[in-house]
Structure formats: structure tokens, C-alpha cells
KOLGU-4560 file (N, C-alpha, C; in nm, 3 decimals, padded with zeros to 5 digits):
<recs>
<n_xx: 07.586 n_yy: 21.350 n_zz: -08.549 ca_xx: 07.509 ca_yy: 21.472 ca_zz: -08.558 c_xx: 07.514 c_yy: 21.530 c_zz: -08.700 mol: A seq: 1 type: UNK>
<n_xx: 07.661 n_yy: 21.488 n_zz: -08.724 ca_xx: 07.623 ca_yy: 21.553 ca_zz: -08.876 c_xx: 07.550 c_yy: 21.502 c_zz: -08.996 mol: A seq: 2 type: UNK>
<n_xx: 07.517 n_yy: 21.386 n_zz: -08.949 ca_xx: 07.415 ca_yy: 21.283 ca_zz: -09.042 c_xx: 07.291 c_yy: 21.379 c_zz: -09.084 mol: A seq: 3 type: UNK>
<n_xx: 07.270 n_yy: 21.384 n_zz: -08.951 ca_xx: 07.096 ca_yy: 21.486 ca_zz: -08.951 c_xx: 07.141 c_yy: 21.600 c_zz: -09.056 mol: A seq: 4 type: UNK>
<n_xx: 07.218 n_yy: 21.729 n_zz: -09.033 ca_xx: 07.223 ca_yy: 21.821 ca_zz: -09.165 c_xx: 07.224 c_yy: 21.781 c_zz: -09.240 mol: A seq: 5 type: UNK>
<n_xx: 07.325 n_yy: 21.660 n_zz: -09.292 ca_xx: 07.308 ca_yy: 21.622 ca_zz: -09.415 c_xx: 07.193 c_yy: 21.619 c_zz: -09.481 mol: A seq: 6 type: UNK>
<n_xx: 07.089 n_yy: 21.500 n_zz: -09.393 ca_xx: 07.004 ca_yy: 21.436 ca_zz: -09.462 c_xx: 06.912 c_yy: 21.574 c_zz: -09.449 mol: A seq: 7 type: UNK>
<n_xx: 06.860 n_yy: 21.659 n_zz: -09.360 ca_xx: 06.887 ca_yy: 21.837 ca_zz: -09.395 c_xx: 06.863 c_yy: 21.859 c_zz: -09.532 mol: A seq: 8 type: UNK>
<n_xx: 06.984 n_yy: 21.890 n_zz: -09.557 ca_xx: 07.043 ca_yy: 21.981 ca_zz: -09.695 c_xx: 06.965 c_yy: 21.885 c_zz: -09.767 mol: A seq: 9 type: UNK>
<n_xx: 06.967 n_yy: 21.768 n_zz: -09.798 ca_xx: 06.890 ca_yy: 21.677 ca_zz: -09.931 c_xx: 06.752 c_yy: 21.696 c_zz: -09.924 mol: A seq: 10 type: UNK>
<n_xx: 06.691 n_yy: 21.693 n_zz: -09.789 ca_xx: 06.554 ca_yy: 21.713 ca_zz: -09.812 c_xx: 06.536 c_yy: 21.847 c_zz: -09.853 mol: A seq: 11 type: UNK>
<n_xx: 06.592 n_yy: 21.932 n_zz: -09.813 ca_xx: 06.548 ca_yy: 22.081 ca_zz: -09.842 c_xx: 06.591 c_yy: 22.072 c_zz: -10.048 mol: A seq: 12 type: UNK>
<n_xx: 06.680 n_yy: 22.052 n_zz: -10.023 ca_xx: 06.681 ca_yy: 22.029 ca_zz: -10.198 c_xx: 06.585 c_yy: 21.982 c_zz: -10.283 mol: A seq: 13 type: UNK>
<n_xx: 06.567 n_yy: 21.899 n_zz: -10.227 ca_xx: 06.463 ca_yy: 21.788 ca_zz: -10.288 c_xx: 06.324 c_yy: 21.847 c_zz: -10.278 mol: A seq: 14 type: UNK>
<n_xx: 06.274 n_yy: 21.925 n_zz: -10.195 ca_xx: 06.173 ca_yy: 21.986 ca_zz: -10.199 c_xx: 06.133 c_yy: 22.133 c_zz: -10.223 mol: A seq: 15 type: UNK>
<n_xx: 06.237 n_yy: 22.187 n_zz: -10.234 ca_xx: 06.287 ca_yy: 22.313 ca_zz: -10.339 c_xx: 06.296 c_yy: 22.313 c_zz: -10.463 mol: A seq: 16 type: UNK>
<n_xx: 06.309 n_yy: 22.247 n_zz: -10.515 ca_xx: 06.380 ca_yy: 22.178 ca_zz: -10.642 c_xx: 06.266 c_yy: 22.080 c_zz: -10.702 mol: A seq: 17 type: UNK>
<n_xx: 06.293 n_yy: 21.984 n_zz: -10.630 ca_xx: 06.241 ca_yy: 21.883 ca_zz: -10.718 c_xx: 06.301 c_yy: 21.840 c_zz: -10.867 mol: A seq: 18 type: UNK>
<n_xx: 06.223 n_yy: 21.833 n_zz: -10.942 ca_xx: 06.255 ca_yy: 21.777 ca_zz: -11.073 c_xx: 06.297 c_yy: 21.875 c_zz: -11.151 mol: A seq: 19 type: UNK>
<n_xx: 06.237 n_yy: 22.035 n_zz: -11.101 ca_xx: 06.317 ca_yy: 22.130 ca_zz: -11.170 c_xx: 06.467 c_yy: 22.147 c_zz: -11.226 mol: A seq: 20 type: UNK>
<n_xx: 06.526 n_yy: 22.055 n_zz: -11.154 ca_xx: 06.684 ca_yy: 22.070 ca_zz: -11.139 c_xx: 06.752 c_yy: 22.057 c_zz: -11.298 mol: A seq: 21 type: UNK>
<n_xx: 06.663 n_yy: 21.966 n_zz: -11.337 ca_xx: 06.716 ca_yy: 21.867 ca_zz: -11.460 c_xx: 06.681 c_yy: 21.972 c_zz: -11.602 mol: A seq: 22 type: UNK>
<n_xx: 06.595 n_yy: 22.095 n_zz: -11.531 ca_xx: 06.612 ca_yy: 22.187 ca_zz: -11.636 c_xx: 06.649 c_yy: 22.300 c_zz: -11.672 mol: A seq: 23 type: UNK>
<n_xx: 06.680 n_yy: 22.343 n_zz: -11.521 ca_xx: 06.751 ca_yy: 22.456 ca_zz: -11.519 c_xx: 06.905 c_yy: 22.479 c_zz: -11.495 mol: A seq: 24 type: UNK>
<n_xx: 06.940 n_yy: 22.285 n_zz: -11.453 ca_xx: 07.075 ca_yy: 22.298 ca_zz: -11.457 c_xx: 07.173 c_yy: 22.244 c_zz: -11.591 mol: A seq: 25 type: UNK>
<n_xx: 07.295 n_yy: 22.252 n_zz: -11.586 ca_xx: 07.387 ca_yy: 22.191 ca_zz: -11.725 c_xx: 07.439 c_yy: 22.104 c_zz: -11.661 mol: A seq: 26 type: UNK>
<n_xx: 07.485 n_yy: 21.982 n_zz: -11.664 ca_xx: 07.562 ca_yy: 21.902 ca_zz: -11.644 c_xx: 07.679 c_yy: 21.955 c_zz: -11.723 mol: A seq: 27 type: UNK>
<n_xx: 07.794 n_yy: 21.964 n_zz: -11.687 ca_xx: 07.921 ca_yy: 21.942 ca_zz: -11.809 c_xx: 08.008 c_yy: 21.817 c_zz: -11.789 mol: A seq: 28 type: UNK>
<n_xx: 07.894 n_yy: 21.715 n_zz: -11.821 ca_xx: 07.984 ca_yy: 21.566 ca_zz: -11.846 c_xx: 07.921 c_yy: 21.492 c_zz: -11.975 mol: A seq: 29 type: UNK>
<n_xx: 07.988 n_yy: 21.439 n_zz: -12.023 ca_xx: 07.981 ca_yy: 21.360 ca_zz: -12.169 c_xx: 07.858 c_yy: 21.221 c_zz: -12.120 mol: A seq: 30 type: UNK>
<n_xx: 07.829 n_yy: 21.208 n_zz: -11.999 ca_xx: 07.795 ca_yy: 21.095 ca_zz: -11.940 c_xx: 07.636 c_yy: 21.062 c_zz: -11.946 mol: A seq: 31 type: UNK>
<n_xx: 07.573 n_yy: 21.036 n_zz: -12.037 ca_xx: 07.444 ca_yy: 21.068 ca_zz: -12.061 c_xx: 07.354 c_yy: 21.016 c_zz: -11.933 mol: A seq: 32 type: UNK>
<n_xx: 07.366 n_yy: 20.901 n_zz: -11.837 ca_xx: 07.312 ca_yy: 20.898 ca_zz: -11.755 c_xx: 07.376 c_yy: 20.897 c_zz: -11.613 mol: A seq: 33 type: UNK>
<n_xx: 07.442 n_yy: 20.968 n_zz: -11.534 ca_xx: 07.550 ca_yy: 20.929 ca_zz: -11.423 c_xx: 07.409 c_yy: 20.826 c_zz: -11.360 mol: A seq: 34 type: UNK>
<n_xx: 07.546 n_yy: 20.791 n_zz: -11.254 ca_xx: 07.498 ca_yy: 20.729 ca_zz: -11.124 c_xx: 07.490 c_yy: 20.823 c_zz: -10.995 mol: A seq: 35 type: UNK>
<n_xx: 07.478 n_yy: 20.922 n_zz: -11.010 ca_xx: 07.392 ca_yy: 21.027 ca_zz: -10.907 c_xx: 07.349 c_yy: 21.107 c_zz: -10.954 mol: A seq: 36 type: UNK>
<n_xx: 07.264 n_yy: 21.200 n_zz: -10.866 ca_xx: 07.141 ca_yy: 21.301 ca_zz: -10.890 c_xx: 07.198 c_yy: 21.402 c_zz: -10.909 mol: A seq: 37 type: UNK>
<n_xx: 07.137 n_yy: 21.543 n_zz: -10.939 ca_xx: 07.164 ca_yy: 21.662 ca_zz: -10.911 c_xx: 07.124 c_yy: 21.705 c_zz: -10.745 mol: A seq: 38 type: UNK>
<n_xx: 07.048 n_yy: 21.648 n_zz: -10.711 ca_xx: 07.034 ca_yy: 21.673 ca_zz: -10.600 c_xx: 07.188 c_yy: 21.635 c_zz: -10.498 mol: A seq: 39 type: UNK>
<n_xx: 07.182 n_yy: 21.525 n_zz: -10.509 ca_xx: 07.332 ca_yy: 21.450 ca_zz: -10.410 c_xx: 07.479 c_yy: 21.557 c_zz: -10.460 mol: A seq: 40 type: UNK>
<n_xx: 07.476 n_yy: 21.610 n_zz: -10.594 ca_xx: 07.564 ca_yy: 21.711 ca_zz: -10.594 c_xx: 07.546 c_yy: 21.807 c_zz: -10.530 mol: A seq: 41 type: UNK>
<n_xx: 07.438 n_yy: 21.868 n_zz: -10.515 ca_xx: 07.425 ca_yy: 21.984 ca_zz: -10.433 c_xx: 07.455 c_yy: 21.982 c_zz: -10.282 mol: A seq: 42 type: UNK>
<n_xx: 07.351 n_yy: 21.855 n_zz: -10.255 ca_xx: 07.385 ca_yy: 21.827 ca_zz: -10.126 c_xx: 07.560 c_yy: 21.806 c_zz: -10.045 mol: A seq: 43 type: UNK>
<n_xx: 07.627 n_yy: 21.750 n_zz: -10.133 ca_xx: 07.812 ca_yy: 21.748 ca_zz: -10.119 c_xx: 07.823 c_yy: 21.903 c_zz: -10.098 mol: A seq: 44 type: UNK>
<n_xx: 07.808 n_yy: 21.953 n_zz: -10.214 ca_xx: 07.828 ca_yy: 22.084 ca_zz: -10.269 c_xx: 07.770 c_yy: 22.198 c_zz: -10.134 mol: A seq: 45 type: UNK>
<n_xx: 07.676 n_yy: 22.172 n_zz: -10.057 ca_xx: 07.617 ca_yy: 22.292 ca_zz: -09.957 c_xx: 07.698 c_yy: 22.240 c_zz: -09.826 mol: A seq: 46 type: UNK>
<n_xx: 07.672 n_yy: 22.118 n_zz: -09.760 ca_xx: 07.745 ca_yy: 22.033 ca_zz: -09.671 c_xx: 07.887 c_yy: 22.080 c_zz: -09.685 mol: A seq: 47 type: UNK>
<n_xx: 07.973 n_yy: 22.058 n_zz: -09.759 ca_xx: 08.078 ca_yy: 22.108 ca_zz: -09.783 c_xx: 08.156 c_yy: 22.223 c_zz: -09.712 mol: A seq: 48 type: UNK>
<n_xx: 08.035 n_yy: 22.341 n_zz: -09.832 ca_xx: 08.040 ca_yy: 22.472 ca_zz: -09.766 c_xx: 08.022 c_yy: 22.532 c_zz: -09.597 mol: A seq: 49 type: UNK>
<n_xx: 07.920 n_yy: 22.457 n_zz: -09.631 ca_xx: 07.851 ca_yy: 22.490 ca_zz: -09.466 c_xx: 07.902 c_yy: 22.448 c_zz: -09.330 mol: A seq: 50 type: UNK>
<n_xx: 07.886 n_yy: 22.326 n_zz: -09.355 ca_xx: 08.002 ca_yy: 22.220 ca_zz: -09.229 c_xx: 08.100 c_yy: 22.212 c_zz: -09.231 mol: A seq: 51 type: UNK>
<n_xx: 08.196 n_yy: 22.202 n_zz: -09.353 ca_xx: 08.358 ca_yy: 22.215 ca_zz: -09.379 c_xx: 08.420 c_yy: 22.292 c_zz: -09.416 mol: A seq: 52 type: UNK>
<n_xx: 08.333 n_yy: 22.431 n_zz: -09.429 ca_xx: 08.432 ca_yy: 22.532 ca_zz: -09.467 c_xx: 08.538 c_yy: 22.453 c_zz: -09.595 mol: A seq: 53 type: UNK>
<n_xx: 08.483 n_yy: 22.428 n_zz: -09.683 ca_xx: 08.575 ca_yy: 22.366 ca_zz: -09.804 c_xx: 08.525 c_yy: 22.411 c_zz: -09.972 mol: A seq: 54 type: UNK>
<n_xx: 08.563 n_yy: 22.539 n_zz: -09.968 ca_xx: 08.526 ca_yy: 22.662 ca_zz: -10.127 c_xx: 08.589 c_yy: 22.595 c_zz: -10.255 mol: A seq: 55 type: UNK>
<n_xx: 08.661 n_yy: 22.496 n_zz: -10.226 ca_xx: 08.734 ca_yy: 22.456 ca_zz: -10.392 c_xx: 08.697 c_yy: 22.287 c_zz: -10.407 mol: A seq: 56 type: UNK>
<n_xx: 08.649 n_yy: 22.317 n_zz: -10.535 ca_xx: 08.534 ca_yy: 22.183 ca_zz: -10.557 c_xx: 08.694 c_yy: 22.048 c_zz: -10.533 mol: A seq: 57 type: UNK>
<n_xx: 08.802 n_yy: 22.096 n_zz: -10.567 ca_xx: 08.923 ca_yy: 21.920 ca_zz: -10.524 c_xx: 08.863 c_yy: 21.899 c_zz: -10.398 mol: A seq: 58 type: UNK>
<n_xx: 08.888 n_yy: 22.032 n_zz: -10.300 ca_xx: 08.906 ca_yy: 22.022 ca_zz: -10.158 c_xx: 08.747 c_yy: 21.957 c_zz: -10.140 mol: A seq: 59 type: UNK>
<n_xx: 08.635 n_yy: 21.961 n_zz: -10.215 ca_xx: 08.501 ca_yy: 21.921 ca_zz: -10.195 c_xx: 08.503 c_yy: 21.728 c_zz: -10.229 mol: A seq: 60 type: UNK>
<n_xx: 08.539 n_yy: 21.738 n_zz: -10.324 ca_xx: 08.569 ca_yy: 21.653 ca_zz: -10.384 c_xx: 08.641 c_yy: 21.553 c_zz: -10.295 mol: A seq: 61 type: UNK>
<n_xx: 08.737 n_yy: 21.600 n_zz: -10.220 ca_xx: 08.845 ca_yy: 21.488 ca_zz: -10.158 c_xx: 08.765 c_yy: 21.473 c_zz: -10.029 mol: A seq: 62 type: UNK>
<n_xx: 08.687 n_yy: 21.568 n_zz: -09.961 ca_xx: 08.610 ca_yy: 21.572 ca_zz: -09.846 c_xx: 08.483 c_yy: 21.455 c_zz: -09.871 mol: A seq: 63 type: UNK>
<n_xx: 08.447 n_yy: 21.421 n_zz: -09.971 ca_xx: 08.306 ca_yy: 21.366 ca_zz: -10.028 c_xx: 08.348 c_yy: 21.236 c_zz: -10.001 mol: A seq: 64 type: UNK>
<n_xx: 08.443 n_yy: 21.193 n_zz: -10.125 ca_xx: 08.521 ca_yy: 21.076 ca_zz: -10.117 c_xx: 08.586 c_yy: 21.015 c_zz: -09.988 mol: A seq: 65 type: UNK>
<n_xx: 08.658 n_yy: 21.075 n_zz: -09.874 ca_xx: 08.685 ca_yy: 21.023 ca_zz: -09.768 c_xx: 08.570 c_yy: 20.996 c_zz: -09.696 mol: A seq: 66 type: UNK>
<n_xx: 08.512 n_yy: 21.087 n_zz: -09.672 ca_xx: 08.392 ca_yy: 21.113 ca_zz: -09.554 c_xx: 08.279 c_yy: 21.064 c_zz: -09.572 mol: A seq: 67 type: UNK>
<n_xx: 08.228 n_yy: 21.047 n_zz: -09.716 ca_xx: 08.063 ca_yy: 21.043 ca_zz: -09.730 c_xx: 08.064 c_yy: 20.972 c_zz: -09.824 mol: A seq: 68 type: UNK>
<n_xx: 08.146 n_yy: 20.845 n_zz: -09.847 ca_xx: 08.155 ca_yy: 20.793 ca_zz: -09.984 c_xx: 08.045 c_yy: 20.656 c_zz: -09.899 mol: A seq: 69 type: UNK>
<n_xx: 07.994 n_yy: 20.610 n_zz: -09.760 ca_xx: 07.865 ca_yy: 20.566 ca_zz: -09.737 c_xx: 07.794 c_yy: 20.608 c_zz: -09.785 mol: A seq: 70 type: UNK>
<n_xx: 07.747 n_yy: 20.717 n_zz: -09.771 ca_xx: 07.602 ca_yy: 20.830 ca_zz: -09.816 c_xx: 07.601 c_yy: 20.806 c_zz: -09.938 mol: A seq: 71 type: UNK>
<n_xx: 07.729 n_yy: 20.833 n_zz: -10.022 ca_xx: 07.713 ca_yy: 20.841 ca_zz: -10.169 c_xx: 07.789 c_yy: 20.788 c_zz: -10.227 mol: A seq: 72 type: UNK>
<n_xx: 07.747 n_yy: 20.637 n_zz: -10.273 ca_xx: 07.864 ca_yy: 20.542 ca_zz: -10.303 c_xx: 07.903 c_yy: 20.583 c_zz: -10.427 mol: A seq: 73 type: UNK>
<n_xx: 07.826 n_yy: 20.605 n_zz: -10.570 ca_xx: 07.853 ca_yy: 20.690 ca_zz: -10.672 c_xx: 07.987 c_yy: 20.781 c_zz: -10.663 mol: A seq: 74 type: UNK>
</recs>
């Protein structure tokens, strides 16, 4: 069940957003091209909040990596 929000939260991003992302947001990584979107951050980043009750980007971070590292092999 929680597949569906997920994929949720990305579409709503993705169609909110769009390509806007890439200009209104900063990356702060040295990494000129990652291997994921701004979108797939957000999407961790709302999922997180929303479904896991998890406010501190480690605790996001360690939730991503166990749980959703299918979704987002990056």
C-alpha cells in the first residue's frame, strides 16, 4: 500500500514542478551530475515526513537506504 503514496508523492512532484526544480533549487554537492533527480529527493524527503514520521534528514536518510533503496537504487 505504501508503494501507491509513494509513486503519489513523485507524480504530484513531477507535475508541480516539473523542470522548474533545477532552477529554483541549490544543490549543495560538488557533484556536477548526480545519479538522481530533484524530484526522487523530494519524494524520500515528503514520504519520509508523511508516512514515517522521520524530521532529521540521518533518520531520512537511514529510512531511504533500508526501505526504498529498490525505488531508488542511486
Amino acid at each position: 500500500m505504501y508503494e501507491d503514496k509513494l509513486i503519489a508523492i513523485y507524480f504530484f512532484i513531477c507535475e508541480k514542478y516539473g523542470e522548474e526544480l533545477k532552477y529554483v533549487c541549490k544543490r549543495f554537492s560538488n557533484i556536477a551530475v548526480p545519479d538522481f533527480t530533484d524530484e526522487e529527493v523530494l519524494t524520500i524527503y515528503f514520504f519520509s515526513m508523511i508516512e514515517e514520521r522521520r524530521f532529521r534528514i540521518s533518520e531520512m536518510h537511514r529510512f531511504a537506504k533500508r526501505y526504498l533503496g529498490s525505488w531508488f537504487p542511486s
